[in-house]
VOKOLTOR-485594 format. One record per residue: residue in one letter; x, y, z of N, C-alpha, C in turn. Coordinates in steps of 0.2 Angstrom, whole numbers, padded with zeros to 4 digits, always signed. Atoms other than C-alpha are relative to their C-alpha. Example, Ala and Ser with C-alpha at 12.3 -4.5 7.8 and 13.67 -1.06 7.14 Angstrom:
# residues 2
A+0004-0006+0000+0062-0022+0039+0004+0006+0000
S-0004-0006-0001+0068-0005+0036-0004+0005+0003
# end
This chain:
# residues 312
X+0000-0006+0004-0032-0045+0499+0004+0006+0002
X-0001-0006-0001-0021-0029+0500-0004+0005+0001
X+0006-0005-0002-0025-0015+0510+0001+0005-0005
X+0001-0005+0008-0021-0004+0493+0002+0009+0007
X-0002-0005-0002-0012+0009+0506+0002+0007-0003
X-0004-0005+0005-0008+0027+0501+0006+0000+0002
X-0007-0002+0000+0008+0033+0498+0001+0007+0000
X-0004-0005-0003+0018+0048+0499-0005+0005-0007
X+0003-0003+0009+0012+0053+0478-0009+0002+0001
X+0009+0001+0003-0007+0047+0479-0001-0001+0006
X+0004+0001-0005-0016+0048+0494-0007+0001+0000
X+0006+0000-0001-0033+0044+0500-0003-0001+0004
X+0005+0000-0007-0045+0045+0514-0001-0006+0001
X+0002+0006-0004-0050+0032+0526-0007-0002-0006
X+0006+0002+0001-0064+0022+0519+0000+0001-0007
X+0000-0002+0006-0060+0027+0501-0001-0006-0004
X-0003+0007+0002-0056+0007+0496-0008-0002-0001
X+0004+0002-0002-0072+0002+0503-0006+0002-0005
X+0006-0004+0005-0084+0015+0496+0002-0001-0008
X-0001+0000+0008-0075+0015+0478-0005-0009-0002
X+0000+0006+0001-0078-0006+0479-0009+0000-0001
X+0009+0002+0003-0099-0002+0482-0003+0003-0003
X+0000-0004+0008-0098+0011+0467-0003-0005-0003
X+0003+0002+0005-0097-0001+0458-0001-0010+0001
X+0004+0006+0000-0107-0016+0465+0006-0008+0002
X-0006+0006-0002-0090-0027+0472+0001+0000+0007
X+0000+0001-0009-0094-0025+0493-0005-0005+0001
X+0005+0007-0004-0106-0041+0493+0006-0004+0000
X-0004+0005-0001-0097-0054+0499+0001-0005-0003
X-0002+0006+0010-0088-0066+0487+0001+0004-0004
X+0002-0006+0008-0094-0053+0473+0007+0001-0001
X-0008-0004+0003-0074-0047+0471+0003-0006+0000
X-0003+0006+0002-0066-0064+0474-0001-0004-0006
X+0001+0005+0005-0076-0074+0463-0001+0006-0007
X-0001-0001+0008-0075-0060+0447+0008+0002-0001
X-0008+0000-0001-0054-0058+0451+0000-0008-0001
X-0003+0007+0001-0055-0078+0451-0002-0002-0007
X+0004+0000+0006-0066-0077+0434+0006+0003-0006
X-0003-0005+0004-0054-0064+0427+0010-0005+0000
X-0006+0005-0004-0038-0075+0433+0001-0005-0008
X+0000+0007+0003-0045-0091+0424+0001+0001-0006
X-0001-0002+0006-0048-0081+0408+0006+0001-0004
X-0009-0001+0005-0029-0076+0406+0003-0008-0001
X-0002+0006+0002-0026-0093+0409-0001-0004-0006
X+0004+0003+0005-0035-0097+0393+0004+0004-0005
X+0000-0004+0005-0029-0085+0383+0008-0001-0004
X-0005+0006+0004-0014-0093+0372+0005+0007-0002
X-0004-0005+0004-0007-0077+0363+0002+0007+0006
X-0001-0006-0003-0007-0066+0381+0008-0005+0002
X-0008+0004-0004+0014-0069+0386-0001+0000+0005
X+0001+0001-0007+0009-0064+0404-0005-0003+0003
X+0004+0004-0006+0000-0075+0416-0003+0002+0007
X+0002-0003-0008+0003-0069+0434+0002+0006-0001
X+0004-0008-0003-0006-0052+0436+0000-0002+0005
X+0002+0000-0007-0007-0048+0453-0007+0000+0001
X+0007+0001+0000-0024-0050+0461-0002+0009+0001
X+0003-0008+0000-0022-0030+0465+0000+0001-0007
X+0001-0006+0004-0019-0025+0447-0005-0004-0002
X+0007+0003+0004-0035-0037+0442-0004+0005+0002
X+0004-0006-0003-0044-0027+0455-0001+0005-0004
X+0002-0006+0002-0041-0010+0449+0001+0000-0008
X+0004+0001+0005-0044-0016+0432-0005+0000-0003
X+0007+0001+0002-0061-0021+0435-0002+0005+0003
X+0006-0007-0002-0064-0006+0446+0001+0006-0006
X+0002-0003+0003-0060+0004+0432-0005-0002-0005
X+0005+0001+0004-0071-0005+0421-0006-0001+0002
X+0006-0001+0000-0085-0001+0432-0002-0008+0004
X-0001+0007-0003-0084-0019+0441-0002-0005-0006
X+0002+0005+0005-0087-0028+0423+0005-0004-0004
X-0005+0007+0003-0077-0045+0419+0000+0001-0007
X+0001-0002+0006-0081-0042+0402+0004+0004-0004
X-0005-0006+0002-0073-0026+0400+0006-0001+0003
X-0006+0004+0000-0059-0033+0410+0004+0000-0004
X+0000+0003+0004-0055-0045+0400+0003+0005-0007
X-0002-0002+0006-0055-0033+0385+0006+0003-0001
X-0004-0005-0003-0045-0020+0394+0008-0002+0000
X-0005+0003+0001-0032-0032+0397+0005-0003-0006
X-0002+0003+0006-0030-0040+0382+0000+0008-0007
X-0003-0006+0005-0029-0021+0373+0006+0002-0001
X-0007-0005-0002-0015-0014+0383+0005-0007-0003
X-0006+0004+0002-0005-0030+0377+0001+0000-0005
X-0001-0001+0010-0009-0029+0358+0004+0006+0000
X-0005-0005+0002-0003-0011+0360+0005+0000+0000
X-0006+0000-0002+0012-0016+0368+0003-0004-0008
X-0002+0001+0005+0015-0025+0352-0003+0001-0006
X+0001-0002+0006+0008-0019+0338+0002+0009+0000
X-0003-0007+0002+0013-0001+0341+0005+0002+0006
X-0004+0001-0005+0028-0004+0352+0002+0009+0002
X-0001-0008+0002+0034+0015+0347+0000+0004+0005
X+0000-0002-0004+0027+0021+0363+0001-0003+0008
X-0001+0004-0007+0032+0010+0377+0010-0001-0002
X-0006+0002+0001+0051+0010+0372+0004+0002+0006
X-0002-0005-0007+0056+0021+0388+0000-0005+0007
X+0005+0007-0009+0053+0009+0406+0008+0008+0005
X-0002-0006-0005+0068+0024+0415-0002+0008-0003
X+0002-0007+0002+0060+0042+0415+0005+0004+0001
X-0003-0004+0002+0076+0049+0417+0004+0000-0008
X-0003+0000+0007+0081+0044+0400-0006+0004-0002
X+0005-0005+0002+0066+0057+0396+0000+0006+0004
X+0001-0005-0004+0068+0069+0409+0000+0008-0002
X-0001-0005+0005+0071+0084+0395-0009+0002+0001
X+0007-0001-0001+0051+0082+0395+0000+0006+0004
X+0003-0007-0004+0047+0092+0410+0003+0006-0001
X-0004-0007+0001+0056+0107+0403-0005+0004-0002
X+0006-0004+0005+0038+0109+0391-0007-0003+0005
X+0009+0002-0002+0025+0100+0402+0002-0005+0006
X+0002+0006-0005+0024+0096+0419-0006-0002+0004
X+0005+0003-0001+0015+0082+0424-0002-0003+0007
X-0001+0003-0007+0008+0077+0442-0007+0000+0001
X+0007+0002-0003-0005+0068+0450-0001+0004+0005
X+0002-0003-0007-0014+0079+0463+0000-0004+0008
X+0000+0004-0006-0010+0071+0480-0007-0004+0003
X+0008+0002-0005-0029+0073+0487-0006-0002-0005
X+0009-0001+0005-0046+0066+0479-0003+0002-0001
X+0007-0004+0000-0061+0074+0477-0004-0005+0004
X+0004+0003-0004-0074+0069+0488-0005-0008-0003
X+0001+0006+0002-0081+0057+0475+0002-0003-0003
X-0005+0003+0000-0064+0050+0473+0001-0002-0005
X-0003-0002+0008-0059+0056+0456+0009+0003+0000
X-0009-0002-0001-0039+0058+0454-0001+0006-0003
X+0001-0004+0004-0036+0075+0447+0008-0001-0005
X-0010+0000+0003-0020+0075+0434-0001+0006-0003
X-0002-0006-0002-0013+0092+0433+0005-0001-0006
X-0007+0001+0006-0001+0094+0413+0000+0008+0000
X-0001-0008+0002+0005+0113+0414+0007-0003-0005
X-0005-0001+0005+0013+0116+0397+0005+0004-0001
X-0001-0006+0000+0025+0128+0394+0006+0001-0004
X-0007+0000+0007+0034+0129+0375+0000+0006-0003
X+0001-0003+0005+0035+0140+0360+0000-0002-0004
X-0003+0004+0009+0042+0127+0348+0000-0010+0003
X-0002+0009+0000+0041+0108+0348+0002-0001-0005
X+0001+0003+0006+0044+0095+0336-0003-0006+0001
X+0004+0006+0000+0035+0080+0331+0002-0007+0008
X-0002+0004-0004+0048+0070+0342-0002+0001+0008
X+0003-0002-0006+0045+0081+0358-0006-0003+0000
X+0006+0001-0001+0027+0076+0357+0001-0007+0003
X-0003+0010-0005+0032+0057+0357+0002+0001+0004
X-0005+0003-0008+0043+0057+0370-0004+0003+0004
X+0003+0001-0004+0029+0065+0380-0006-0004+0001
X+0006+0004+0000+0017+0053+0376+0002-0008+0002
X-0005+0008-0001+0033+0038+0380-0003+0003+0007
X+0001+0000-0008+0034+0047+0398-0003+0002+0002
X+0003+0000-0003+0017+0051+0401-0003-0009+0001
X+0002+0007-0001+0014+0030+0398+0004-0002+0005
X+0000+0003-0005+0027+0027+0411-0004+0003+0008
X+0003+0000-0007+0018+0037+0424-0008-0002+0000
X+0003+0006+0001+0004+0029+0418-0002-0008+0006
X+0000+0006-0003+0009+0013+0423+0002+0002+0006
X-0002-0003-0008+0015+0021+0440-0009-0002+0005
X+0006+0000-0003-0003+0025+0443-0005-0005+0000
X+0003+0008+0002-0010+0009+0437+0003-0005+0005
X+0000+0005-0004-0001-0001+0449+0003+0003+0007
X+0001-0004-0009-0004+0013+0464-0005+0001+0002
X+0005-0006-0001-0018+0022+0463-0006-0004+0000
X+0006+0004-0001-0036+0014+0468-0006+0006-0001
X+0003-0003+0002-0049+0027+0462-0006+0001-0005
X+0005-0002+0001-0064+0032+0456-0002+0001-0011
X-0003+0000+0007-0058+0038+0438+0003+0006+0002
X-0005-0007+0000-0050+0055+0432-0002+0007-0001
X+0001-0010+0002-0052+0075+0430+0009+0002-0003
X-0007-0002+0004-0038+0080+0418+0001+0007-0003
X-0002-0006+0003-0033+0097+0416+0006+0002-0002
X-0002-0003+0005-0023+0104+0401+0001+0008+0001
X-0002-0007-0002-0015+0121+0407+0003+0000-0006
X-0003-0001+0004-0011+0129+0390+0001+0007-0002
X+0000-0012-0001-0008+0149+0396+0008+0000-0002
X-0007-0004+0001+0010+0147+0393+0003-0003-0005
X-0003+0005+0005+0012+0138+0376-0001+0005-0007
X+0004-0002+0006+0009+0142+0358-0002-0007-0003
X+0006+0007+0004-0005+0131+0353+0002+0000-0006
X+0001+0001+0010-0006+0135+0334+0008-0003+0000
X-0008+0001+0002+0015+0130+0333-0003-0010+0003
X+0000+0005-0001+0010+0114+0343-0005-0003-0005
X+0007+0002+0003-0008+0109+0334+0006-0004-0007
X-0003+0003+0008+0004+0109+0316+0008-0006+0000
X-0004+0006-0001+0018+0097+0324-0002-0006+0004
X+0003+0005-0003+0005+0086+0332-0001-0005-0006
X+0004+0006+0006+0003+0067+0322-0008-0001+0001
X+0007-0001-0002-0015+0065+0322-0002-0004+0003
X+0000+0008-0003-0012+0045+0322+0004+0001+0007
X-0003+0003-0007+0001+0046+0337-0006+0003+0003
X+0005-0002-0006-0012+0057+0346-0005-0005+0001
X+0004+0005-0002-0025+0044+0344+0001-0006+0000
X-0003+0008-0006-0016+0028+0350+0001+0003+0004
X-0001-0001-0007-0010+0036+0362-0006+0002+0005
X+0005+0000-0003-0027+0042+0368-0001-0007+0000
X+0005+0008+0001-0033+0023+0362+0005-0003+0008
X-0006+0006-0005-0017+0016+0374-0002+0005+0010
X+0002-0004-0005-0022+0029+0389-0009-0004+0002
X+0006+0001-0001-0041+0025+0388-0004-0007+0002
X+0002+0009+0003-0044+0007+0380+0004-0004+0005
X-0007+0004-0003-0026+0001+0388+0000-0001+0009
X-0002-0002-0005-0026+0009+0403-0008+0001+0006
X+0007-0003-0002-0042+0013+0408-0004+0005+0003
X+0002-0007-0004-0043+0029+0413-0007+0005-0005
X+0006-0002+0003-0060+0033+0413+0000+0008+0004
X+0000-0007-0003-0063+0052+0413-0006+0003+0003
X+0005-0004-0003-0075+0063+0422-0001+0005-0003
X+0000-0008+0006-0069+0078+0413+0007+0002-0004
X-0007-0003+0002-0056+0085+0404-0003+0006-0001
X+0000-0005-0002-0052+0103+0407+0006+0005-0005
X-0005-0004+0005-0041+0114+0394+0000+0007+0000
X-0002-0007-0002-0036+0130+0402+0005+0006-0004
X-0006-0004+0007-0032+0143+0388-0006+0006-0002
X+0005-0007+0002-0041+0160+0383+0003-0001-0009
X-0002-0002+0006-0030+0158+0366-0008-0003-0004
X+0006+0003+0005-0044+0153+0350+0003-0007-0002
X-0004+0006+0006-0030+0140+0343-0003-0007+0005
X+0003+0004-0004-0039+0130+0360-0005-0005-0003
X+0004+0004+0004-0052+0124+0346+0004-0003-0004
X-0005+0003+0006-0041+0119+0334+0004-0011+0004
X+0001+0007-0005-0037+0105+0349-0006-0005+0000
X+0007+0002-0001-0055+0102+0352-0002-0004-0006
X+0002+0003+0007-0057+0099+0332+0003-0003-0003
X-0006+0007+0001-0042+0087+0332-0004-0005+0002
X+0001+0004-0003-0050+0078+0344-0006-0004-0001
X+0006+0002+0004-0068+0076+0340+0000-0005-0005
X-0002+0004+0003-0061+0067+0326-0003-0009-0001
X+0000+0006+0000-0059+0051+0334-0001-0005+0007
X+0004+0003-0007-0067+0051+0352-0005+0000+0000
X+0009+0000+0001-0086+0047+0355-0001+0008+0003
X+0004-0005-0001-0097+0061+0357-0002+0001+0009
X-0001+0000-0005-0096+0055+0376+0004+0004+0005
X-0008-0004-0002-0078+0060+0377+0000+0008-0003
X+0000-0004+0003-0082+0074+0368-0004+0006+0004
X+0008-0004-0002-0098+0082+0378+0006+0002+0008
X-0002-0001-0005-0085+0079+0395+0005+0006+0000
X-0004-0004+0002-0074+0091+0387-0002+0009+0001
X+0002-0005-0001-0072+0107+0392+0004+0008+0001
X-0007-0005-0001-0060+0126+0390-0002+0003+0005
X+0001-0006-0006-0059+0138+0405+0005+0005-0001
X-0005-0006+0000-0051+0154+0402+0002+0003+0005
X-0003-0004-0008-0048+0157+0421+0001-0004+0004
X+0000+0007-0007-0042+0148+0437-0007+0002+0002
X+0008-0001-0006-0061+0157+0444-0005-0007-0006
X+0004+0005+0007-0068+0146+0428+0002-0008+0002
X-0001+0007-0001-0058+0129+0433-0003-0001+0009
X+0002+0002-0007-0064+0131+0452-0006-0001+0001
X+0008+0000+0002-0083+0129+0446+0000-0007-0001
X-0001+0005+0001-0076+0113+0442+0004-0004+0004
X-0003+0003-0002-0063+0107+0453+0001+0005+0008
X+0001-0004-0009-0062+0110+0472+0008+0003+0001
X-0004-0004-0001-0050+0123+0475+0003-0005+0005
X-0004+0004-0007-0044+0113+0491+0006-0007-0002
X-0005+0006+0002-0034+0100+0481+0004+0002-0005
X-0004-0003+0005-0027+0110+0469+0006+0003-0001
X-0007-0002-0003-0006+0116+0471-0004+0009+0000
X+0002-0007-0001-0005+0134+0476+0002+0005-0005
X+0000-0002+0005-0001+0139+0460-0006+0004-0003
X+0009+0004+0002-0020+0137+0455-0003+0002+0003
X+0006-0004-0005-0028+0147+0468-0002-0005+0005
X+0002+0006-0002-0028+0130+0478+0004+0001+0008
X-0004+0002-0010-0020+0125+0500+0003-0006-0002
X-0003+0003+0000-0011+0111+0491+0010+0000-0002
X-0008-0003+0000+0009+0113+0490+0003-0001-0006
X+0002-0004+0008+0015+0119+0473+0000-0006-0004
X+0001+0005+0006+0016+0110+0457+0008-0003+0000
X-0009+0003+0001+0037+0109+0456-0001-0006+0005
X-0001+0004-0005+0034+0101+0475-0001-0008-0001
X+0003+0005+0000+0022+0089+0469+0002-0005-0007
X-0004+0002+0008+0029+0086+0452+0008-0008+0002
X-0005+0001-0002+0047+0081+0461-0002-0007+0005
X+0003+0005-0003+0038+0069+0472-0001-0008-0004
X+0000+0004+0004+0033+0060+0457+0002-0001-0004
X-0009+0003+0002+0049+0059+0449+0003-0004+0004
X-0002+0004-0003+0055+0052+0462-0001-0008+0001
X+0002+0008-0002+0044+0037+0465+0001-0001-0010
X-0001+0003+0005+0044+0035+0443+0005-0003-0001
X-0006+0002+0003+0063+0033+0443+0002-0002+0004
X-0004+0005-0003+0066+0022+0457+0000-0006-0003
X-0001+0005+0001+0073+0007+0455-0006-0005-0002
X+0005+0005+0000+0057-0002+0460-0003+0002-0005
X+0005-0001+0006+0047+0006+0446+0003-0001-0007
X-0003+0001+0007+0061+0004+0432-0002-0006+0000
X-0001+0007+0003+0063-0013+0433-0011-0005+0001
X+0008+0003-0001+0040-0016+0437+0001+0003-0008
X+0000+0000+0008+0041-0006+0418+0003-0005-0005
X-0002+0007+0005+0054-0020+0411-0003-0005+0001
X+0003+0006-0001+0044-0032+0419-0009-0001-0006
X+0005+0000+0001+0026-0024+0413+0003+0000-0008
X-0001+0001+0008+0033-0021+0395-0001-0006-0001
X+0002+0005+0001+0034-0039+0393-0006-0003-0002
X+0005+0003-0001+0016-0042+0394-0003+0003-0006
X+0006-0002+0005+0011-0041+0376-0001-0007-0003
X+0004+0006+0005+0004-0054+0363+0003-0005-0003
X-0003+0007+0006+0009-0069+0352-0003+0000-0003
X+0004-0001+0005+0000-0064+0337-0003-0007-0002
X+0003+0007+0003+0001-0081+0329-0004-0006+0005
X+0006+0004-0008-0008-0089+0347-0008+0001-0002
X+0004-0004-0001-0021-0077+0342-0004-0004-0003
X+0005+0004+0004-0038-0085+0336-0003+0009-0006
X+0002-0005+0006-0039-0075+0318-0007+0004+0001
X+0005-0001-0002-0055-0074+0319-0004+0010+0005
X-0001-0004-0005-0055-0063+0333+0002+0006+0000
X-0003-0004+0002-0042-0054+0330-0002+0006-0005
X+0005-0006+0006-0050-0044+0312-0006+0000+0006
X+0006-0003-0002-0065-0041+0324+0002+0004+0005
X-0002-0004-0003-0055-0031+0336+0005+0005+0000
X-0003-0006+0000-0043-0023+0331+0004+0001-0012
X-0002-0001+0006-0041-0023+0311-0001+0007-0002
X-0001-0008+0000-0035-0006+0303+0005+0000+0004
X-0005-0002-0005-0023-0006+0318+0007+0000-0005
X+0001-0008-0002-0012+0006+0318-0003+0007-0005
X+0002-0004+0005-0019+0021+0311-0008+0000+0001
X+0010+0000+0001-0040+0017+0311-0002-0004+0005
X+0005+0001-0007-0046+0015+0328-0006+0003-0002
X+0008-0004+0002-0065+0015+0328+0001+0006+0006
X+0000-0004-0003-0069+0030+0339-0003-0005+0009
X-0001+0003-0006-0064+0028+0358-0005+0002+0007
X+0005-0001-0005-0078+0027+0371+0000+0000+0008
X-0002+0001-0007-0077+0029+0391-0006+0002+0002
X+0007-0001-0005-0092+0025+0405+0001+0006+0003
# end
């Protein structure tokens, strides 16, 4: 089994691998082998998945986002593949510098340090006056490839996601936002990815702040909805998140946001992670493999009428 080392981008405390594993009920002995050998067997079976050999780490940190549940697994997996082909749309990109225009409206970076109970935080400072429909997409192309960066680096807990939106004009974006791109793309982050959240955090005194909130509600549970939450001040976001991890920006002792940001460009656009994206793209479905059946009960109405998206 890998030791799931940090790196330069994501780092984590000694004993963070361990503790996360008795979270959630996978430090008995055996208990992780034999649901990674269960979860294994099942791709095996599965006729319409193209890919086979997942690593025994990205099974890991699939089940640990699922909470250690084979079950969910299984589903997880077989989501992120249907979306890779049934709404290609947003996985067209695998090099982020052919997107790098992005970070001009919204930079995005994982916070180096975790929280003490070993929550990543993800940090998106906006900062437009004008988009278009297209900007949007392209940031939802390159935030799926850092996505997949974090999915096959980061060993965690789940997420804290704050939305800095003091330097945008909300109302201009709200009316260039698709309602459906936003909700795949949420479905392809949550259902796909797994990113279970803690909290989400939307830092904005403007009013047009609801107008998001009432986008949103739309098409996430009440779950995701209750987690959610605006702060009109950094003193309002540190009630929530521990100053100590936070870039110096932010009122935080961690090293700025450009710093941190350029860290994680780097590791997106090296070689090794361009050609892991042409590899992971790959790994979607064979429709006609698929047992009909099955298929109408999971995901019919796709794209467009996702039932509303739920996270532990």
């Amino acid at each position: 089994m890998a030791d799931f080392g940090s790196n330069f981008v994501l780092q984590r405390p000694p004993g963070a691998i361990e503790a996360i594993r008795k979270i959630h009920n996978l430090d008995k002995p055996g208990r992780l082998e034999e649901a990674l050998n269960i979860l294994h067997d099942w791709i095996q079976k599965q006729h319409h998945l193209t890919k086979k050999d997942f690593s025994k780490d990205y099974l890991e940190r699939t089940l640990i986002s699922c909470k250690g549940s084979v079950e969910k697994a299984k589903k997880q997996i077989d989501r992120l593949c249907t979306f890779r082909t049934l709404i290609p749309r947003f996985f067209t990109c695998t090099d982020a510098r052919d997107l790098s225009y992005v970070s001009e409206y919204a930079s995005m970076v994982a916070l180096p340090k975790l929280t003490s109970d070993f929550y990543r935080v993800f940090l998106i400072k906006f900062k437009f006056k004008h988009l278009t429909s297209e900007n949007i997409l392209d940031y939802f192309r390159y935030s799926i490839i850092v996505s997949e960066y974090i999915k096959a680096h980061d060993y965690v807990n789940g997420f804290i996601i704050i939305d800095d939106y003091r330097e945008t004009n909300l109302l201009d974006a709200v009316t260039k936002l698709n309602p459906v791109d936003l909700q795949q793309y949420m479905s392809i982050l949550i259902e796909g990815f797994g990113a279970r959240m803690k909290s989400l955090h939307l830092l904005s005194d403007s009013k047009a702040v609801d107008l998001i909130i009432k986008l949103m509600k739309q098409f996430v549970s009440d779950k995701i909805a209750k987690r959610t939450h605006v702060q009109k001040s950094l003193e309002d976001l540190h009630k929530f998140v521990p100053k100590d991890i936070l870039p110096i920006e932010y009122g935080g002792s961690e090293k700025s946001i450009v710093s941190i940001r350029n860290d994680l460009v780097e590791a997106i656009t090296s070689k090794k992670h361009i050609e892991y994206m042409e590899m992971m793209n790959k790994a979607c479905t064979d429709e006609s493999k698929r047992v009909a059946a099955k298929f109408n009960e999971e995901y019919l109405g796709m794209p467009g009428s996702f039932r509303n998206m739920s996270v532990d």
